[in-house]
N, C-alpha and C positions, 0 to 999 in steps of 0.2 A: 324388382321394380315396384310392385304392387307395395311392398312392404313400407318401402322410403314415400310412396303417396300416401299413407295410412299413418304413417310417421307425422307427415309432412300434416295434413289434415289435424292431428291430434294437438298438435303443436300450435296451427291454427286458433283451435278452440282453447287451448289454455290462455294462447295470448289475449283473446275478445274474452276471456272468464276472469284474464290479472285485469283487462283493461274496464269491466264491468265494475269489479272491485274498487279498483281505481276512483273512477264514476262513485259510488258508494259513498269510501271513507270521503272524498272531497263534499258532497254534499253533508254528510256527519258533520266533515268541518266548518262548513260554514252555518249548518243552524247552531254548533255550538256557540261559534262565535257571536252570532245571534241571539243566540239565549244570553250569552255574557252581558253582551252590553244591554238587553233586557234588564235583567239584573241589578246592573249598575244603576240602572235608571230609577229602576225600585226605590233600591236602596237611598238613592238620593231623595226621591220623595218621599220615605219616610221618616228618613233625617231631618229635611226640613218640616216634616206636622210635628217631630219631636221637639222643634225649637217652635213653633207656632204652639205649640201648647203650653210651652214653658211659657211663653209671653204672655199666653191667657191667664196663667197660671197667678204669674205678677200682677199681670191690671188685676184682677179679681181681688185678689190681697190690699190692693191699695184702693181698690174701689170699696169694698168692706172698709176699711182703714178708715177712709175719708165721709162712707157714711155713719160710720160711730161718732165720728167728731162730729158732723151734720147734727145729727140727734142731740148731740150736747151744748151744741147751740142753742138747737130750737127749744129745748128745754131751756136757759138760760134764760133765751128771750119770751118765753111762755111765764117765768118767775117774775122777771122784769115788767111784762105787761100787766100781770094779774095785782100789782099794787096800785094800779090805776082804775078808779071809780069812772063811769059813764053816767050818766043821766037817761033815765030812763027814755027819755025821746030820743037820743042819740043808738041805742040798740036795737027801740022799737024795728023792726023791717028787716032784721040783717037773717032771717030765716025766710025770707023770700028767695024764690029761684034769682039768679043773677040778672035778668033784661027790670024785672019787678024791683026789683032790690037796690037798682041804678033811679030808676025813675021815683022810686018813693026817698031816698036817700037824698037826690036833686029838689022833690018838692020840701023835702024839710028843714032841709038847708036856706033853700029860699024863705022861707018864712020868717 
């Protein structure tokens, strides 16, 4: 009799050591799962800075682009201008800071 309660006890504990286990691999599985859709998540965010940078990528290119043509404007229009003579009264002042540069341009104009 002794022997079947020693049995019986043994048998016991393996079942609360499967069912520990048990316990175990289930939380295993759900931090993996866990980590998965972690992961996913990642991935997703770095998918999208991969296309946010490709976009920056573009504007930059057309922003360069569009200030080269800019520049070749303003040279155009710096050509354009410099065949025009001013009279010396009409320059006087224009190396004033701008509030000075308004009020002496207005007095000379008036005049």
């Amino acid at each position: 009799m002794r022997e079947v309660g020693l049995a019986g006890s043994t048998i016991g504990s393996v079942v609360k050591s499967v069912d520990g286990i048990t316990d175990i691999m289930s939380r295993i599985s759900q931090a993996s799962l866990s980590q998965a859709q972690d992961l996913a998540s990642v991935n997703q965010t770095v998918e999208a800075l991969g296309r946010s940078t490709q976009e920056d990528s573009i504007m930059v290119e057309r922003t360069a682009s569009q200030a080269e043509e800019l520049a070749g404007l303003a040279q155009s229009l710096r050509n354009a201008v410099a065949a025009f003579k001013l009279e010396d009264r009409h320059t006087a002042g224009l190396d004033l800071p701008a509030p000075e540069r308004t009020a002496y341009l207005a007095l000379a104009s008036a005049a």
